[in-house]
C-alpha positions in Angstrom: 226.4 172.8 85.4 224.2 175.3 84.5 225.2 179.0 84.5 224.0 181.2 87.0 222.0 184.4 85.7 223.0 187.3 87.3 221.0 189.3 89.6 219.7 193.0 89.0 218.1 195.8 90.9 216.5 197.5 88.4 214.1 196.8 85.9 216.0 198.5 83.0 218.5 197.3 81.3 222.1 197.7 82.7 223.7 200.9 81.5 227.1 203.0 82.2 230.5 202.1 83.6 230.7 203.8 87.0 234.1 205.0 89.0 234.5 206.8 92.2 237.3 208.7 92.1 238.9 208.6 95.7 241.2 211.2 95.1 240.5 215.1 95.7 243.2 216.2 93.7 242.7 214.7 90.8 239.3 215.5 88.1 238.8 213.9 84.8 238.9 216.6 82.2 239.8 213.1 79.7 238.6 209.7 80.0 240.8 207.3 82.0 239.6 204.4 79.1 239.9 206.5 75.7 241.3 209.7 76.5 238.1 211.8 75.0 236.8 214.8 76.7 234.6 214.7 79.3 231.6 217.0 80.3 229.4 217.2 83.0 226.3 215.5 83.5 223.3 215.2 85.7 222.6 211.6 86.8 220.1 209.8 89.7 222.7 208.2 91.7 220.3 205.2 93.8 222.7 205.1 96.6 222.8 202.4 99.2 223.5 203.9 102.5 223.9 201.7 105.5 221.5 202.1 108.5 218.9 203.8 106.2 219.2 201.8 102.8 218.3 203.2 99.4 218.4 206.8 98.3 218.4 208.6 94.7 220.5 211.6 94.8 220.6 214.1 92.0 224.7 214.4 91.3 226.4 215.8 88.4 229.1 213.9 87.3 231.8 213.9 84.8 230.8 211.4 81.8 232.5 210.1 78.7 229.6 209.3 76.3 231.7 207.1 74.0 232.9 205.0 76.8 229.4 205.4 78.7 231.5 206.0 82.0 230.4 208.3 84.5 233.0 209.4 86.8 232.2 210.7 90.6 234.2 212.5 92.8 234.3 210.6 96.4 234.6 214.1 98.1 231.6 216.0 96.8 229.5 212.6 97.0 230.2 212.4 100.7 229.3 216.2 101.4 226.3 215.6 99.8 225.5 212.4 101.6 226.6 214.4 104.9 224.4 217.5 104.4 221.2 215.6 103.2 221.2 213.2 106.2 222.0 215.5 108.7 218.9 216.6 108.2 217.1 213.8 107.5 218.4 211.0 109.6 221.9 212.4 111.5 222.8 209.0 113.0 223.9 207.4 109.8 225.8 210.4 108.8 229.2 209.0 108.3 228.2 205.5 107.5 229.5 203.1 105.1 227.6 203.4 101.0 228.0 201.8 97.9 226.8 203.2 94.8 224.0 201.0 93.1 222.7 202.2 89.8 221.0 205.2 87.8 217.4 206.0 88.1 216.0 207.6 85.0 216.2 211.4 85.6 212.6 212.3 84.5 211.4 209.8 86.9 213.8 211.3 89.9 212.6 214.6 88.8 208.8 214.1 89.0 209.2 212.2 92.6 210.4 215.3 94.0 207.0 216.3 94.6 205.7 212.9 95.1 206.8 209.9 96.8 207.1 207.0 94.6 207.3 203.7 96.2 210.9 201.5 96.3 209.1 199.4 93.6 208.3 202.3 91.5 211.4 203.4 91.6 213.0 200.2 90.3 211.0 199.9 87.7 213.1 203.1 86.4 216.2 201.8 88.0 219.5 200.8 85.8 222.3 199.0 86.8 225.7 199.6 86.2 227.5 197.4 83.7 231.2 197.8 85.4 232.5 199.2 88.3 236.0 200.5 87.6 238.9 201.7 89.3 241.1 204.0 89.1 244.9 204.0 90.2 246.9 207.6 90.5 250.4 208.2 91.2 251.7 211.6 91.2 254.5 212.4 88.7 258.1 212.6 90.1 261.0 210.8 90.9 261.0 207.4 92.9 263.6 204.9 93.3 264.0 202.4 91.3 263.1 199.4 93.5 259.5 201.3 94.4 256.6 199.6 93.5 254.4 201.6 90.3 250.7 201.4 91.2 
């Protein structure tokens, strides 16, 4: 049986782990994976958004350049999301969204003015290579019968 190619968004080759950090009291001054520091870093987030579709938003993130992981808070993504489409479409404010790929910043930066078409856009679209996770558990004591996470 023949193996199935996978299937890409964007024209450019994948790039970047990505993780969503769901928790808001925890930030990523280290790397989950090798523990180096990390540093802020624009990025053009294409952002699926259900009941509108795609969007490229212009987020800075936290990213480990040895690992190529870009790590993005949950929190300020959503207030983001929130405060752009309540102006622009208020209905889907709220709505489900999964983080797609990277769009080449250049390329984000000069359709500001314009309006490239979906198409365009892929062409300077990457996909991500992983999606991660990340697992917290507060330090303390717990009995010794709890589950670790």
């Amino acid at each position: 049986m023949a193996k199935q190619k996978a299937r890409r968004l964007g024209k450019l080759p994948p790039r970047y782990s990505f993780i969503l950090n769901p928790y808001e009291d925890v930030r990523f001054s280290k790397c989950p994976k090798c523990e180096k520091a990390t540093y802020p870093r624009k990025f053009a987030l294409m952002v699926h958004v259900d009941g509108y579709g795609p969007y490229v938003l212009g987020k800075t993130c936290k990213y480990c350049s040895k690992c190529e992981l870009i790590i993005a808070h949950r929190d300020e993504l959503e207030a983001i999301l929130a405060a752009q489409f309540s102006l622009l479409k208020p209905q889907v404010v709220g709505n489900d969204y999964l983080v797609l790929a990277t769009v080449d910043v250049a390329f984000w930066k000069a359709g500001l003015n314009a309006s490239p078409t979906f198409a365009e856009t892929l062409e300077h679209t990457a996909d991500f290579k992983k999606y991660l996770a990340i697992h917290y558990r507060p330090a303390g004591w717990y009995p010794a019968d709890s589950p670790e996470d």
